[in-house]
C-alpha positions in Angstrom: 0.0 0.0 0.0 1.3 3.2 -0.7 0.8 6.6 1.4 0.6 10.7 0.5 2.6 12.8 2.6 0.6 16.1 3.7 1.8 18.7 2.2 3.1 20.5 5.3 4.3 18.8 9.0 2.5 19.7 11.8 3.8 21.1 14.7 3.2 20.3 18.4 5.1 21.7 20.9 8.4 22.7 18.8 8.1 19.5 17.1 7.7 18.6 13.5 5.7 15.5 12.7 5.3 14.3 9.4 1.7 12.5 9.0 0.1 10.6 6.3 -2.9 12.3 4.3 -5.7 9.3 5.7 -4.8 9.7 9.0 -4.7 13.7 9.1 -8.3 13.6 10.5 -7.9 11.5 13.1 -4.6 13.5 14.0 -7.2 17.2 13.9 -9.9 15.0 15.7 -7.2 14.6 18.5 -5.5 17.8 18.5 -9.2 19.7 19.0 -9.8 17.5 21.6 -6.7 18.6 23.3 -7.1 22.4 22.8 -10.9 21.5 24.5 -9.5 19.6 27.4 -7.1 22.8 28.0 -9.8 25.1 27.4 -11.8 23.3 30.6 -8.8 22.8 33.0 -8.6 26.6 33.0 -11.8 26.9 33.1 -11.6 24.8 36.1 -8.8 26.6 37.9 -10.4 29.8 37.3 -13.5 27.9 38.9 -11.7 26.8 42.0 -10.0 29.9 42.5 -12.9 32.0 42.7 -14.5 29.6 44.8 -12.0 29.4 47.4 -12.1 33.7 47.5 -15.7 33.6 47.9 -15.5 30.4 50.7 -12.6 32.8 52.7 -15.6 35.7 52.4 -18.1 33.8 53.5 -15.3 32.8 56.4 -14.8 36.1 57.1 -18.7 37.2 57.6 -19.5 34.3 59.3 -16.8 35.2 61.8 -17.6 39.0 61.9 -21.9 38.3 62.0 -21.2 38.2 66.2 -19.7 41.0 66.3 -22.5 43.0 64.2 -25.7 40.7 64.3 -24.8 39.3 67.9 -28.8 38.4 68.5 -28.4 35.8 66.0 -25.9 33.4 68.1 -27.8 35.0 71.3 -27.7 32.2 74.2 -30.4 30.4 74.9 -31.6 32.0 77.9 -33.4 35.2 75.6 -36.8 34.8 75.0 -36.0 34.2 71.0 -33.4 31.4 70.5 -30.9 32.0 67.9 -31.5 30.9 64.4 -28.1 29.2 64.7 -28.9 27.5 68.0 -29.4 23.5 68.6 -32.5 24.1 69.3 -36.0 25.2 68.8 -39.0 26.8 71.0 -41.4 23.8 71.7 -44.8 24.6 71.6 -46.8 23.6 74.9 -47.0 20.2 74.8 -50.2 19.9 77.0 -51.9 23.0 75.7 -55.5 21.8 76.2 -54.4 21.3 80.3 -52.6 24.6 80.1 -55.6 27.0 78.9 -57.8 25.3 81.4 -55.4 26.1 84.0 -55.3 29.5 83.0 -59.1 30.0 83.9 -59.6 27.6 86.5 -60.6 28.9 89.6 -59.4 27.7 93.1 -61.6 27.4 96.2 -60.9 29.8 99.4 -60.9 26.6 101.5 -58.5 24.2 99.2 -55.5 27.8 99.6 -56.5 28.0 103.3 -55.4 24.2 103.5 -52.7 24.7 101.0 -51.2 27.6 103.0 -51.2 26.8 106.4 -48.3 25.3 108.2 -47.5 22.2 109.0 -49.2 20.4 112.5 -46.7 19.5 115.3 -45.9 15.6 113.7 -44.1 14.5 117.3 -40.8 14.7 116.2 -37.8 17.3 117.2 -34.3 17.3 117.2 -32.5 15.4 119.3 -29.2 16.8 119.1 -28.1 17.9 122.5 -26.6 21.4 122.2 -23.4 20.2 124.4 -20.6 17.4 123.1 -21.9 14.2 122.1 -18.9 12.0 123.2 -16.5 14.6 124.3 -13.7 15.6 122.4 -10.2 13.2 122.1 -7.1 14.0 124.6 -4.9 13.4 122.3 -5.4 13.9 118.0 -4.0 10.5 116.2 -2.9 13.2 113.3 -4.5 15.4 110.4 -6.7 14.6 108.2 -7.3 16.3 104.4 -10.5 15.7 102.2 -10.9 16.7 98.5 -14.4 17.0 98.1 -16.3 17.2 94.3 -19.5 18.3 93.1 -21.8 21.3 93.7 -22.8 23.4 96.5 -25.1 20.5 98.1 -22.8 17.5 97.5 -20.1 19.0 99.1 -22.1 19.9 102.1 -22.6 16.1 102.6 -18.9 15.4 102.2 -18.0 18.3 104.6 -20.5 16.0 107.5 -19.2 12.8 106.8 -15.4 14.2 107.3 -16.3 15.4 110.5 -17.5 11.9 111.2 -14.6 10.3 110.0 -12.1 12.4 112.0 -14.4 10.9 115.4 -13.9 7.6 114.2 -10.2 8.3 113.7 -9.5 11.0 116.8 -7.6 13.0 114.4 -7.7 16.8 114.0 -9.9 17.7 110.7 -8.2 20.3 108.1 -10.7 22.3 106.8 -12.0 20.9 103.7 -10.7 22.3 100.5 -13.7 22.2 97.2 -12.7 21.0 94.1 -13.7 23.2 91.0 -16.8 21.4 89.9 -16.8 20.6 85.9 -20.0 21.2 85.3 -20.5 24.7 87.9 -16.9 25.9 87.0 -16.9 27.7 90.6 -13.6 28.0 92.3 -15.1 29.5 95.4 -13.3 27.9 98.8 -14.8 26.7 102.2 -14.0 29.9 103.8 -15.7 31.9 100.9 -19.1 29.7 101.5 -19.2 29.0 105.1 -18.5 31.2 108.3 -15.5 29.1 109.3 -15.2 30.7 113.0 -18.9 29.4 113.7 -17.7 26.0 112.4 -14.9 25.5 114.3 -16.8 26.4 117.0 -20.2 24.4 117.3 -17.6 21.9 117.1 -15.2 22.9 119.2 -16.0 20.0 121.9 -16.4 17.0 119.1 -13.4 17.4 117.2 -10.4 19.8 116.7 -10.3 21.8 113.5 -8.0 23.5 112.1 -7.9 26.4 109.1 -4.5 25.4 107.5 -1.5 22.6 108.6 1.5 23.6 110.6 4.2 24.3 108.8 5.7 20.8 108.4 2.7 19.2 106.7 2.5 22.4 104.4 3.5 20.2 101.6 0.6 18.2 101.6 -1.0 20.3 99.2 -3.9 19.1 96.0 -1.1 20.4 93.9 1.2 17.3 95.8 -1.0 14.7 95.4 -2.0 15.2 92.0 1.7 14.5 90.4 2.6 11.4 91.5 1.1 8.3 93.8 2.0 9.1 97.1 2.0 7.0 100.7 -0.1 9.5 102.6 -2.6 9.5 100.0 -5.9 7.2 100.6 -7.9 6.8 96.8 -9.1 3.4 97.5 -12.0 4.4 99.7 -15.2 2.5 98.9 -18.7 3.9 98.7 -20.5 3.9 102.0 -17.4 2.4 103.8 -17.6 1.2 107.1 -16.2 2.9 110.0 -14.1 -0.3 110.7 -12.5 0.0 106.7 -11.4 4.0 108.2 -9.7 2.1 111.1 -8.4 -0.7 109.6 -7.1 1.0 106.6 -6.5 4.8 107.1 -5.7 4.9 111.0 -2.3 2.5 110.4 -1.5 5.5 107.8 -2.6 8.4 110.1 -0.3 7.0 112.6 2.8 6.2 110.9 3.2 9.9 108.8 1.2 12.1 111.2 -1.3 12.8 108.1 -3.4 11.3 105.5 -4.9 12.6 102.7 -9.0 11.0 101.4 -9.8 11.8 97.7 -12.1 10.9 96.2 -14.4 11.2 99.5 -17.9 12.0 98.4 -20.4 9.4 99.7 -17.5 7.6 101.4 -18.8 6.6 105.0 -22.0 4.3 105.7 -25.1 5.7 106.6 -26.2 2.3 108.1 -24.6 0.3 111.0 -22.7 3.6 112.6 -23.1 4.6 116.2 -26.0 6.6 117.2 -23.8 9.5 118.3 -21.5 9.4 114.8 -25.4 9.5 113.6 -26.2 12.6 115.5 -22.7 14.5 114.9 -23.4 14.2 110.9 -26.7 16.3 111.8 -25.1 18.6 114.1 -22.9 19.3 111.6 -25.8 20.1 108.3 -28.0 21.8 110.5 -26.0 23.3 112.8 -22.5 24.0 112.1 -22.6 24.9 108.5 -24.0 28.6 108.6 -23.0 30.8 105.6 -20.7 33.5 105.2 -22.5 36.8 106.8 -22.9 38.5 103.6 -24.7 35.4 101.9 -26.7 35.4 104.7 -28.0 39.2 104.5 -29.1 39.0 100.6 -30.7 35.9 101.6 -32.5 37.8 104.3 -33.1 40.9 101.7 -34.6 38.6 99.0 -36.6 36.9 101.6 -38.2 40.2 102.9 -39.0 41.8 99.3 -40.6 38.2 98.5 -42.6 38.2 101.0 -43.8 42.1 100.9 -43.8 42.7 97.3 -43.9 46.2 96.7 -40.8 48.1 95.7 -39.7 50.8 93.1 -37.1 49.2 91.0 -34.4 51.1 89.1 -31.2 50.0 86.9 -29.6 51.2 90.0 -31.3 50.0 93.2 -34.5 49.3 94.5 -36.1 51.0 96.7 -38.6 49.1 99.5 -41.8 50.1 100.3 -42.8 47.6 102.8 -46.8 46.3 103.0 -47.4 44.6 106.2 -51.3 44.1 106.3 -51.0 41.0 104.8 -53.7 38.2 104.8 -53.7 34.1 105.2 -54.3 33.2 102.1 -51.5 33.7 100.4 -50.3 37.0 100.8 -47.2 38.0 102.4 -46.0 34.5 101.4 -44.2 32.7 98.7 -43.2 29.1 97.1 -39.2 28.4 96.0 -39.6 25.9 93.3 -36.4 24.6 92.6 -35.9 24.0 88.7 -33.0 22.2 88.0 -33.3 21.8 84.0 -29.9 22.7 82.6 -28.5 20.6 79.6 -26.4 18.5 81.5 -29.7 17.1 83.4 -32.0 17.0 80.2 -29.0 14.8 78.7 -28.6 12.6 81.5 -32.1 11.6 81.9 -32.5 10.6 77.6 -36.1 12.2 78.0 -37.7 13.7 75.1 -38.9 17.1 75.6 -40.6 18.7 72.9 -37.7 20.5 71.7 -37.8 18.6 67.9 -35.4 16.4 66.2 -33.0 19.1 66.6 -32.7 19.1 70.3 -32.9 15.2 70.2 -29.5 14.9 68.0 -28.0 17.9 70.3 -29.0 15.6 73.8 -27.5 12.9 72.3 -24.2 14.4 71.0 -23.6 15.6 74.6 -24.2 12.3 76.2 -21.8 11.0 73.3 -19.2 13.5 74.1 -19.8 13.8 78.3 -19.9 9.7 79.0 -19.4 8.0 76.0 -23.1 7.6 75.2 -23.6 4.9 78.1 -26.4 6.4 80.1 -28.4 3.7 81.7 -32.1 5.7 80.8 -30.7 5.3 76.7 -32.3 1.8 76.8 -35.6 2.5 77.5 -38.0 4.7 75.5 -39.4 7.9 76.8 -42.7 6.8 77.2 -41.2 4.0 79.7 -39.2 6.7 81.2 -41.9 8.6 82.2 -44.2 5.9 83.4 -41.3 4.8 85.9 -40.9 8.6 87.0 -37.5 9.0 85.4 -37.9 12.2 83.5 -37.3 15.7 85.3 -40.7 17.6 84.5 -40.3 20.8 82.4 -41.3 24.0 83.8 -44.8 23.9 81.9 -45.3 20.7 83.7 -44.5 21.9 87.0 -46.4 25.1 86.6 -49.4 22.7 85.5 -48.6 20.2 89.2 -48.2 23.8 90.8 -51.8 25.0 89.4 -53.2 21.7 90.2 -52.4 21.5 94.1 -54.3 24.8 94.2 -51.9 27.6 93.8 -53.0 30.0 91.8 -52.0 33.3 89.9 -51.2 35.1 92.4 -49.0 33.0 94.0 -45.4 34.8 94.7 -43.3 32.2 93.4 -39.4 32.3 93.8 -37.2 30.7 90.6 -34.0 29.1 92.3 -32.5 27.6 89.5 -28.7 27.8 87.9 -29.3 28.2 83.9 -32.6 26.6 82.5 -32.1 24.9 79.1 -33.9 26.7 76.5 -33.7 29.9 78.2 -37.1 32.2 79.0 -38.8 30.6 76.0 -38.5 27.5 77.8 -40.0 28.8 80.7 -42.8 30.9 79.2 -45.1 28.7 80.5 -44.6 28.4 84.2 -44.9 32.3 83.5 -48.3 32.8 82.1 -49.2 30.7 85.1 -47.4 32.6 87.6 -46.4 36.1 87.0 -45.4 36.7 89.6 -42.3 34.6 89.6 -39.1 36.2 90.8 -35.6 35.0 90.9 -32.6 36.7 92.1 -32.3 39.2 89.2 -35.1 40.5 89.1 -35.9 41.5 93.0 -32.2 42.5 93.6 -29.7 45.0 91.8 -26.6 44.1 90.0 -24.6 46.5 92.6 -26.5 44.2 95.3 -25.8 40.9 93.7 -22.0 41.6 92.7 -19.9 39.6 95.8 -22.0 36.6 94.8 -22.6 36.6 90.9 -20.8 34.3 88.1 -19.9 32.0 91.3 -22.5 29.2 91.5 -21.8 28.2 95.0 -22.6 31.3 96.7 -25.6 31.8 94.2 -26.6 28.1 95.3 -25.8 29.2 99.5 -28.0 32.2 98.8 -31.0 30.0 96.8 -30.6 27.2 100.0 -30.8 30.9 102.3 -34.4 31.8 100.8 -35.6 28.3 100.1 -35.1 27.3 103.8 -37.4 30.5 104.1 -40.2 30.3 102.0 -43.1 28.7 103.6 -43.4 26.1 101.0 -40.3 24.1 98.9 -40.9 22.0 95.6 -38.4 21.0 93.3 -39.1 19.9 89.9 -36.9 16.9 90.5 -34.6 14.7 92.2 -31.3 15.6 93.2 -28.7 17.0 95.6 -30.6 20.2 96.3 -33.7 18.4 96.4 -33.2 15.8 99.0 -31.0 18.5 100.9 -34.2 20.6 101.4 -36.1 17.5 102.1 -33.9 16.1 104.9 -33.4 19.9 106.3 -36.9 21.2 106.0 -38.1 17.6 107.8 -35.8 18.8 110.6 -37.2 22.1 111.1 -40.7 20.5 110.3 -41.4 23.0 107.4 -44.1 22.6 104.4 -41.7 20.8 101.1 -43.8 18.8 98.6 -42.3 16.0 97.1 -43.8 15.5 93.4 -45.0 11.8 92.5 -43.4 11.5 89.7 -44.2 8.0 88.6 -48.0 9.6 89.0 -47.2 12.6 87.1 -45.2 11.1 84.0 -48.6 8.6 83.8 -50.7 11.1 83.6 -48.4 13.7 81.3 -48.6 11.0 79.2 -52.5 10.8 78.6 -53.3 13.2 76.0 -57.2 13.0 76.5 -57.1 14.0 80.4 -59.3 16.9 81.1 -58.5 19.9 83.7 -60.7 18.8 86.7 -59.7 15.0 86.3 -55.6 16.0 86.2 -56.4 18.0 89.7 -58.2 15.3 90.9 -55.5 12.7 90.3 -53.0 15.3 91.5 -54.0 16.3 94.5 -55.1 12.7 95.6 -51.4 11.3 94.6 -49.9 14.2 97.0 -51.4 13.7 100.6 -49.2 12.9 102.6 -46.0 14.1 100.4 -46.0 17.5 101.9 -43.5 17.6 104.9 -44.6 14.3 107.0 -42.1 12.7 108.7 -41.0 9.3 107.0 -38.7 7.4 108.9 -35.2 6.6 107.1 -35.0 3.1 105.6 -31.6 1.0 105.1 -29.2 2.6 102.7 -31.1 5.8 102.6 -29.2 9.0 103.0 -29.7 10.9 106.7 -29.1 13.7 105.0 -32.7 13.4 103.4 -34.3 11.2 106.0 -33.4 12.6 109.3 -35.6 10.6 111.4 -34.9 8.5 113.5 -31.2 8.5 113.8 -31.5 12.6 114.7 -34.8 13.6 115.5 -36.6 11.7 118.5 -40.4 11.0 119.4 -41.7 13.5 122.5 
């Protein structure tokens, strides 16, 4: 076969190439497609390059909208959550019970009864105001304890030290508070607690001591955290015995003079301990732990404007004007509802509540993130939850318990709560129902609240100050500051209402209930949950159940 030469080479790149006349179109077919495929690869870098200046402005804004837009990445606690945020403002999810409460209308008799104090039950302290069993001779060394958690936890800790340096005879260093994760509050022992009037209600149990001489002044938190040291017990079990603190802490104690106890919360028994151990862990909660005088003044502040009302308020100050003609039904006095419904606890419990599929994936991320996703109430379903009582009620619901009992809308209601998840619009609510809610905020200045704000323990110490105050306590679930109030208020024989919760998820849960039926079952599932003495059971905390072991019959 014989080929043509085209009559000129083509050139690619500098090069000639001589091509035969059949296959010049395939050779052009080829060579477009080339200068196409070029054409698009700059196309594409052009592409990317603008895309990646327009992604570094869209960087930029969305880094500067805080600064100029800052209500749209607002925190959740403004009435209006941020159109950024992990979640969205439920509607009510019982709305037919909530209008009815609105309107319903509550019997003179039914407050009367709701109102008045509690009867004499029988029962008093029985903590005699001298020593117990006289203090030790001789101290068998110092002991140190570490304590974690909030305001309320720590409280407990702080009463079963005391109790452990009886068992051991040794001389008890003021406790030193860890900074809580969750609270972030650095605040010490001495910045809580009047440490004088400590040392002194217990000056004939123990010995106590602010600091350690200056040969133990190395035992420090900083010490002990570095390295694994002899003086150092971390082994203690839950409710140990007071034999384990002799058998396995006193041989320490007595060999280096010292011993250190961290972890210590819920570290000594509350069952098989002497009856006078017993009544020193009481003496201590109810009598030695008095806060610092200046807690102790808001608290008194806060009480009296609760309790009469009327006051000119300013940015500045507020000025009081006090109303003493104040009747029995009511007026003059207020409720502290306790609502602890921060994320952490709306997490923990794996409830559902009403927040959307938003809040849902957000709940879950943070149990994910915080323990790893194994939270016991994951298993079960909500509805399951809230039949065994296992979901903290929101504030709608406990405004709807509240209105059901009998209180009514002009009930002064005081807020203590740290930071409620979802902000005002979560609590809007437990608002229309009660208007006249108050929390510290809004009955005291910012001039007034300044030794004790952005430091959740003393804004805890001052909540305990009113709540041990108000004439009646609720709390929209368990926990620490719950069954504090529960044990304390028992002990002074004061009005606290103790929600059914097993009652109130049932009934939550049934969507065709009407108003008058809801009070029925409410108020029928709460006699005898409003202050009467229950006697503590095995393994139950004396912190919560007083009685027996510290109040007596007579």
């Amino acid at each position: 076969m014989r080929y043509r030469t085209s009559p000129s080479p083509l050139t690619l790149s500098g090069t000639k190439v001589r091509v035969w006349s059949h296959g010049a179109s395939l050779l052009d077919r080829i060579w477009g497609r080339w200068r196409r495929r070029k054409g698009k690869m700059i196309n594409f870098f052009v592409y990317q390059y603008h895309s990646q200046r327009r992604a570094v402005y869209a960087a930029l804004l969305l880094m500067l909208l805080p600064v100029f837009w800052p209500a749209l990445f607002s925190p959740l606690g403004h009435a209006s959550p941020s159109m950024f945020s992990e979640w969205n403002a439920p509607k009510p999810r019982h709305a037919s019970l909530l209008k009815a409460a609105l309107i319903s209308e509550i019997p003179n008799e039914r407050k009367s009864e709701l109102w008045a104090p509690l009867a004499p039950q029988g029962w008093k302290p029985c903590i005699p105001s001298a020593s117990i069993t006289g203090r030790p001779v001789k101290s068998s060394g110092f002991i140190q304890v570490f304590l974690d958690g909030g305001l309320n936890q720590q409280r407990m800790g702080i009463c079963d030290a005391v109790a452990v340096a009886k068992i051991l005879n040794a001389t008890l260093v003021i406790p030193h508070l860890e900074v809580n994760s969750v609270w972030k509050d650095s605040s010490s022992f001495e910045e809580i607690y009047d440490v004088d009037h400590f040392i002194n209600v217990l000056k004939d149990e123990i010995s106590v001591v602010r600091e350690l001489p200056p040969e133990y002044a190395w035992s420090t938190r900083e010490y002990y955290a570095v390295a694994i040291r002899t003086t150092r017990i971390k082994t203690a079990p839950v409710h140990a015995s007071a034999n384990w603190y002799l058998e396995n802490v006193l041989p320490v104690l007595q060999s280096y003079g010292i011993v250190a106890i961290a972890p210590f919360s819920h570290r000594l028994a509350f069952d098989n301990l002497a009856g006078d151990l017993q009544r020193l862990r009481c003496k201590v909660n109810f009598q030695a732990l008095a806060f610092v005088p200046h807690v102790n003044t808001l608290g008194e502040m806060l009480v009296k404007r609760l309790r009469y009302p009327k006051h000119v308020r300013s940015d500045e100050y507020i000025q009081e004007v006090v109303d003493e003609n104040v009747s029995n039904d009511g007026n003059g006095k207020y409720v502290t509802l306790h609502l602890r419904f921060d994320k952490d606890m709306a997490a923990h419990s794996a409830c559902d509540f009403g927040g959307g599929k938003a809040e849902r994936l957000a709940l879950a991320k943070y149990r994910q993130v915080i323990w790893q996703g194994r939270v016991m109430n994951s298993q079960f379903t909500d509805e399951e939850l809230r039949n065994q009582g296992r979901c903290p009620m929101t504030p709608e619901e406990i405004g709807l318990l509240l209105a059901a009992l009998g209180f009514d809308n002009k009930t002064r209601l005081y807020l203590a709560s740290h930071k409620v998840y979802g902000g005002e619009a979560r609590i809007s609510s437990l608002r229309n129902l009660f208007p006249l809610m108050e929390d510290k905020k809004s009955i005291a200045s910012s001039e007034e609240l300044a030794r004790v704000e952005g430091k959740a323990s003393l804004l805890a110490a001052v909540d305990y100050y009113v709540s041990m105050h108000s004439d009646i306590f609720i709390s929209a679930s368990p926990g620490n500051m719950h069954n504090a109030m529960v044990g304390h208020r028992t002990y002074e024989n004061l009005k606290t209402i103790r929600p059914n919760m097993a009652l109130l998820g049932q009934l939550f849960l049934n969507k065709s209930l009407e108003w008058f039926e809801f009070q029925r079952e409410v108020q029928a599932g709460h006699k005898g949950r409003e202050g009467q003495i229950r006697l503590r059971k095995p393994k139950q905390s004396i912190y919560t159940y007083p009685a027996s072991d510290c109040m007596c019959q007579g």
